[in-house]
C-alpha positions as CSV (number, residue, x, y, z in Angstrom):
1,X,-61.7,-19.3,29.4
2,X,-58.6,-19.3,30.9
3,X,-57.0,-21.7,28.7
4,X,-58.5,-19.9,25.7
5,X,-56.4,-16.4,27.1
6,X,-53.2,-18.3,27.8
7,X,-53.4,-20.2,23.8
8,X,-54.0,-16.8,22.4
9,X,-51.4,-15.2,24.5
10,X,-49.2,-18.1,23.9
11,X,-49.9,-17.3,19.7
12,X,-49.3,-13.8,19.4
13,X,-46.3,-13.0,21.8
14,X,-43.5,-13.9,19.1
15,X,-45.3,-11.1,16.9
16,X,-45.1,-8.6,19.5
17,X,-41.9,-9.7,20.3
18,X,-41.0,-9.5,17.0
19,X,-42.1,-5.8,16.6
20,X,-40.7,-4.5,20.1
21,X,-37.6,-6.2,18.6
22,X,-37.7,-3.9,15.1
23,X,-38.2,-0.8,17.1
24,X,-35.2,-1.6,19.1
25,X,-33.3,-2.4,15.7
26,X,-34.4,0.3,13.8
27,X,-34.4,3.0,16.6
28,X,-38.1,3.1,16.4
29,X,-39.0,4.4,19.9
30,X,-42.4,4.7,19.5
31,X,-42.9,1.0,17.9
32,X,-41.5,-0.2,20.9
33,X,-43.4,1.6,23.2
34,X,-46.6,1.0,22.0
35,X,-45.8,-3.0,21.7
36,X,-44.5,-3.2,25.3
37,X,-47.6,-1.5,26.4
38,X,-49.5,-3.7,24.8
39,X,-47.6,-7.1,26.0
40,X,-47.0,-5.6,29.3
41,X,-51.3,-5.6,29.4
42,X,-51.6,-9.0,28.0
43,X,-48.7,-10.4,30.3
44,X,-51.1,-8.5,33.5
45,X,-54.1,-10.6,32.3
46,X,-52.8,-14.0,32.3
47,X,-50.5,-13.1,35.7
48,X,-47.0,-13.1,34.4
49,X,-45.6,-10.1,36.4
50,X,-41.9,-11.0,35.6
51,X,-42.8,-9.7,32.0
52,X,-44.8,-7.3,33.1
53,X,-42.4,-5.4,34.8
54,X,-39.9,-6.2,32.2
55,X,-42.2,-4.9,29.8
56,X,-43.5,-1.3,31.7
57,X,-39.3,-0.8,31.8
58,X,-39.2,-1.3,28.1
59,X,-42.0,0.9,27.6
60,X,-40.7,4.0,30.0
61,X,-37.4,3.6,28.3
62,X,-38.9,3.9,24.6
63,X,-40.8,7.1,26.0
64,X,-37.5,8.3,27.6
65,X,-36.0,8.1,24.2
66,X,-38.2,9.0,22.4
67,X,-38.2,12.2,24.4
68,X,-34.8,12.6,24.4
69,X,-35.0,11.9,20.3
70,X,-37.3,15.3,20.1
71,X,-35.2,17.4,22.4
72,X,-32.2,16.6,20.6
73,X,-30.2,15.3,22.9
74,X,-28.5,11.9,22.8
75,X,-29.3,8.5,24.3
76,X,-26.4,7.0,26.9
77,X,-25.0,3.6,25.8
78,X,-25.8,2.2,29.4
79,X,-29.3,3.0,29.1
80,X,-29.4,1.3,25.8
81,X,-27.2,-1.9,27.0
82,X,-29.8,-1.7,29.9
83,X,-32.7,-2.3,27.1
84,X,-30.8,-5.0,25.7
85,X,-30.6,-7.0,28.5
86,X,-34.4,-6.5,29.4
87,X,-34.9,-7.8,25.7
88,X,-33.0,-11.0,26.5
89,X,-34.8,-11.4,30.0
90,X,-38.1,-10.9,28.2
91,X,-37.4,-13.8,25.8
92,X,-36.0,-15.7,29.0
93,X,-39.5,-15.0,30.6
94,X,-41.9,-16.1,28.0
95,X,-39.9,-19.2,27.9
96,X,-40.6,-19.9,32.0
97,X,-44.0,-18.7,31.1
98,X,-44.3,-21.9,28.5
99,X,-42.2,-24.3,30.5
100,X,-44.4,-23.7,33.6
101,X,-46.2,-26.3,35.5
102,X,-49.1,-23.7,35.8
103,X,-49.6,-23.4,32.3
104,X,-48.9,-27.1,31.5
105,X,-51.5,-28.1,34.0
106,X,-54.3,-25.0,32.8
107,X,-53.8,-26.2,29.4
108,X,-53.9,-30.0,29.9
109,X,-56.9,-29.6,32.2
110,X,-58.7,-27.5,29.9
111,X,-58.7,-30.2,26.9
């Protein structure tokens, strides 16, 4: 079961990656809310609180901006270098995620 959660998580993180990405991009705040919420889920099923937390920040900043977007006021470069950054460590965690002895041995045991 396990390994079946870690494959599929394993599969469809470079999609939501890819759209947490675009919302970033394309100033879409409410793309990349939703997608961090639902990564930051995934990530709290198969244990992987780094990007988890990395994740619920991404999400609270999209809402933040999003918020900020509505009222008409304007978004602070910091908070938006801060984002980038988390983007870079969520990539960076995904790939300690894969390159785990955890989910080496899970998968390998599995087979």
């Amino acid at each position: 079961f396990l390994k079946e959660i870690m494959g599929a998580f394993r599969k469809e993180y470079p999609n939501n990656q890819a759209k947490i990405t675009q919302g970033w991009k394309s100033r879409d705040w409410e793309l990349m809310t939703l997608e961090s919420h639902s990564l930051k889920g995934a990530a709290a099923n198969i244990f992987i609180m780094r990007m988890k937390a990395i994740c619920f920040f991404l999400e609270q900043s999209g809402k933040t901006f999003q918020r900020q977007l509505e009222q008409g006021e304007s978004i602070g470069q910091e908070a938006l270098d801060r984002v980038q950054v988390c983007l870079d460590m969520l990539e960076e965690s995904f790939r300690e995620f894969q390159n785990s002895k955890e989910f080496e041995k899970i998968m390998s045991d599995a087979e």
